[in-house]
C-alpha positions in Angstrom: 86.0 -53.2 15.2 89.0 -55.2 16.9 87.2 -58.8 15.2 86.5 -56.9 12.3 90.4 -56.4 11.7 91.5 -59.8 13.0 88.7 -61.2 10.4 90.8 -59.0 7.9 94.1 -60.0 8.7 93.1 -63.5 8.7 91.8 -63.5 5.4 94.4 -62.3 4.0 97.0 -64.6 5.5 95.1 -67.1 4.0 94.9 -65.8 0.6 98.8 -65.5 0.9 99.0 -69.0 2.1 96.7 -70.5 -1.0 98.4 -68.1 -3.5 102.1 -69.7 -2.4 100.2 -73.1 -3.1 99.0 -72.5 -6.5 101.9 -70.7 -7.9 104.3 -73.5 -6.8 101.6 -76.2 -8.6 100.6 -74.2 -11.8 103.2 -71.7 -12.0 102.6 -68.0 -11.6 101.6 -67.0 -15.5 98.9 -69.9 -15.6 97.6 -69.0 -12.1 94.4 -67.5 -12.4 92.7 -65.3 -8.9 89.9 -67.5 -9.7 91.8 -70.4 -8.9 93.5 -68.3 -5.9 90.2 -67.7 -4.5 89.2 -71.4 -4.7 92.1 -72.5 -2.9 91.6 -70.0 -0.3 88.3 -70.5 0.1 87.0 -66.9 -0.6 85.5 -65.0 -3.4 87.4 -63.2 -5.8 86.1 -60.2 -4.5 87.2 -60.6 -1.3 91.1 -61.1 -2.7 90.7 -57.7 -4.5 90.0 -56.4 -1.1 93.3 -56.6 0.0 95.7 -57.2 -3.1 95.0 -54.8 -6.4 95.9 -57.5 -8.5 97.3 -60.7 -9.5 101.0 -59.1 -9.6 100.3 -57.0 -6.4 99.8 -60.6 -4.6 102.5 -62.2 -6.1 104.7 -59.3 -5.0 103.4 -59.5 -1.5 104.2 -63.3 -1.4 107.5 -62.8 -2.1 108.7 -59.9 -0.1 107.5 -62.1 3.1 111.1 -64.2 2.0 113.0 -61.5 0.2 113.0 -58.5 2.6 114.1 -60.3 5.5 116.9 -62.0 3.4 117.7 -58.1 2.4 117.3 -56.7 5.8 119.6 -58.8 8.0 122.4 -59.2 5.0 123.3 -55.7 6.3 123.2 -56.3 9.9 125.2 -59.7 10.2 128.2 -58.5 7.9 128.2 -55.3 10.2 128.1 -57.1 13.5 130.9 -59.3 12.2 132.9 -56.1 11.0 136.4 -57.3 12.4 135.7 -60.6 10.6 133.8 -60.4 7.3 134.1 -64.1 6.5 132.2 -65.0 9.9 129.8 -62.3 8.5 129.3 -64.2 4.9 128.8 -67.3 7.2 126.5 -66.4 9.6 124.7 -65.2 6.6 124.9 -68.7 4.6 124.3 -70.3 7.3 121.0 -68.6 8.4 119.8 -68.4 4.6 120.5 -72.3 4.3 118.7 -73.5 7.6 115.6 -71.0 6.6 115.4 -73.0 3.3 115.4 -76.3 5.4 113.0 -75.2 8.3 110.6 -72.9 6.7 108.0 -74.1 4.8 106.5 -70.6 3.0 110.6 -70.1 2.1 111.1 -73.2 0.6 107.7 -72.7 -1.9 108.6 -69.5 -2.3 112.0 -69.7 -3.4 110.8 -72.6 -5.6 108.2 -70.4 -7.2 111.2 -68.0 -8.0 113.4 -70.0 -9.5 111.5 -72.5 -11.2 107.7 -71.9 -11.4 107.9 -68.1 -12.4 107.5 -66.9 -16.0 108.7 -63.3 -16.1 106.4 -62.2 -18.7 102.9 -60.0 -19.0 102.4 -58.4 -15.2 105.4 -60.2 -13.8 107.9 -59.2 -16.0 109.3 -56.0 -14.6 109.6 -57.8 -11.1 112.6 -59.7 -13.0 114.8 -56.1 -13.6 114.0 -55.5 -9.8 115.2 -59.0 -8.5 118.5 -58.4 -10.9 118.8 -55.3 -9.2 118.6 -56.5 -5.5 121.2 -59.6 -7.0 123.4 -56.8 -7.9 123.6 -55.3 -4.4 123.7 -58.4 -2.7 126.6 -59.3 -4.7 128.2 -56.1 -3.9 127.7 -55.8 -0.3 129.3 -59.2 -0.2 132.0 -58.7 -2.8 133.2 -55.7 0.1 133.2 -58.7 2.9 135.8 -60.3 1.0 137.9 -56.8 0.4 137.9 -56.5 3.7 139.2 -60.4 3.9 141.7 -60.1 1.5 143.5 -57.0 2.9 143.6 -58.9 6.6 145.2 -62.0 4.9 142.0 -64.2 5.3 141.1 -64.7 1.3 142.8 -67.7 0.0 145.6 -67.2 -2.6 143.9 -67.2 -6.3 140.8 -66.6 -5.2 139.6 -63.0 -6.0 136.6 -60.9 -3.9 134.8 -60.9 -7.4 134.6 -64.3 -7.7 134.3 -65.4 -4.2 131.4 -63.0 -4.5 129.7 -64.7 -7.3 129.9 -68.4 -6.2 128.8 -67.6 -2.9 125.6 -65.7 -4.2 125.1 -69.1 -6.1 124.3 -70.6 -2.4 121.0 -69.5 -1.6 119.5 -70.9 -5.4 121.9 -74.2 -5.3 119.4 -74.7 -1.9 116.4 -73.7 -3.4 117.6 -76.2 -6.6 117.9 -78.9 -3.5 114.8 -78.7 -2.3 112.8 -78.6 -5.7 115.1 -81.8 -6.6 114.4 -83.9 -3.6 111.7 -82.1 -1.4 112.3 -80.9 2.2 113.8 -83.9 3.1 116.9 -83.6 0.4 117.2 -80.0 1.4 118.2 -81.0 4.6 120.4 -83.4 4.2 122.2 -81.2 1.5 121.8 -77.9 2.7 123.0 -79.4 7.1 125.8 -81.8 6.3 123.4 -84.7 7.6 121.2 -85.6 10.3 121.3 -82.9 13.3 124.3 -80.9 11.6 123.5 -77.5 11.6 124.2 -75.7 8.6 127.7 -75.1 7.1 129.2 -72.3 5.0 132.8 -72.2 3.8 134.1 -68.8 2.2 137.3 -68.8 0.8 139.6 -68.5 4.0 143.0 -69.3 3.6 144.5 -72.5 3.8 145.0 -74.2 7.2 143.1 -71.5 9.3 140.1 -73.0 12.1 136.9 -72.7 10.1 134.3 -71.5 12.7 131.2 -73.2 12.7 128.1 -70.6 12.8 124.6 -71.3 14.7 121.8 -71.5 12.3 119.4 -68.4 11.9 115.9 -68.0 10.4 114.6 -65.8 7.9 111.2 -66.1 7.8 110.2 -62.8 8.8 112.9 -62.1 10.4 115.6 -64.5 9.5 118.3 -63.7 6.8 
């Protein structure tokens, strides 16, 4: 019974796997299970057996980068609660060096942002990714409240739009890899060869900028 559900859990990994593959080469809406299947090296049958449909594997894919990126947002600007822009760097910093590192998050945040076409079975994923952007944006947007009142936002910059161009980070990475490949993403994404990865929020002028140790996000990493 034990095999049985190892066998399973195997199986499925690998559907995941091939699924990542073939979205990121044909794009999601031209990606047949057929074609899944093929690349996975199992019937379509046996894909039904663990995914519903087409949509409810593409969902699945994803959430393997997007819930971890969701779940320690939360925890990093909380541990950092005396210091919100360490918090907003720790968390660029982790979400950058994932992109870099992580193979599955660099394909999937390429499918994403270039290789999806929200339309037919995918399109109401699009209303729930703006509203996960929306939350994001606020959760961070409070960072920089919370910066502002202790002195730490620079002058002219608002929490609004210190809020916005920093929620521009993680896709400007995901832009870097799909520009260059892997390699490019490093090199843009870590300040060069062996730099770990830098964020910069808006802290005021002349203040120490503190550098922040890399974290991943792959399941668990930002």
């Amino acid at each position: 019974m034990r095999r049985s559900r190892e066998d399973s859990l195997k199986t499925r990994s690998r559907i995941l796997v091939a699924a990542r593959r073939v979205f990121a080469r044909r794009g999601v809406s031209r990606t047949t299970l057929e074609q899944i299947a093929a690349a996975a090296g199992v019937t379509r049958g046996a894909i039904y057996g663990h995914f519903a449909d087409k949509q409810a594997l593409f969902q699945c894919m994803r959430e393997q980068v997007k819930l971890p990126l969701v779940d320690v947002i939360d925890s990093l600007l909380i541990e950092s609660a005396d210091d919100p822009l360490t918090g907003v760097e720790r968390f660029l910093a982790a979400v950058l060096h994932a992109l870099a590192s992580d193979a599955a998050t660099r394909e999937t945040f390429q499918i994403l942002g270039f290789k999806c076409e929200y339309v037919d079975e995918i399109e109401a994923d699009l209303k729930r990714q703006a509203e996960r952007a929306a939350e994001f944006r606020a959760r961070i947007e409070r960072a920089y409240r919370r910066a502002r009142r202790a002195g730490k936002l620079r002058r002219g910059i608002t929490p609004r739009l210190a809020a916005l161009e920093t929620c521009g980070v993680p896709h400007g990475g995901g832009a870097a890899v799909a520009a260059g490949g892997p390699g490019r993403a490093d090199a843009r994404l870590r300040g060069g060869a062996g730099a770990r990865p830098r964020a910069r929020p808006a802290r005021i002028a002349g203040e120490k900028k503190t550098e922040c140790p890399g974290g991943s996000t792959g399941a668990p990493r930002t």
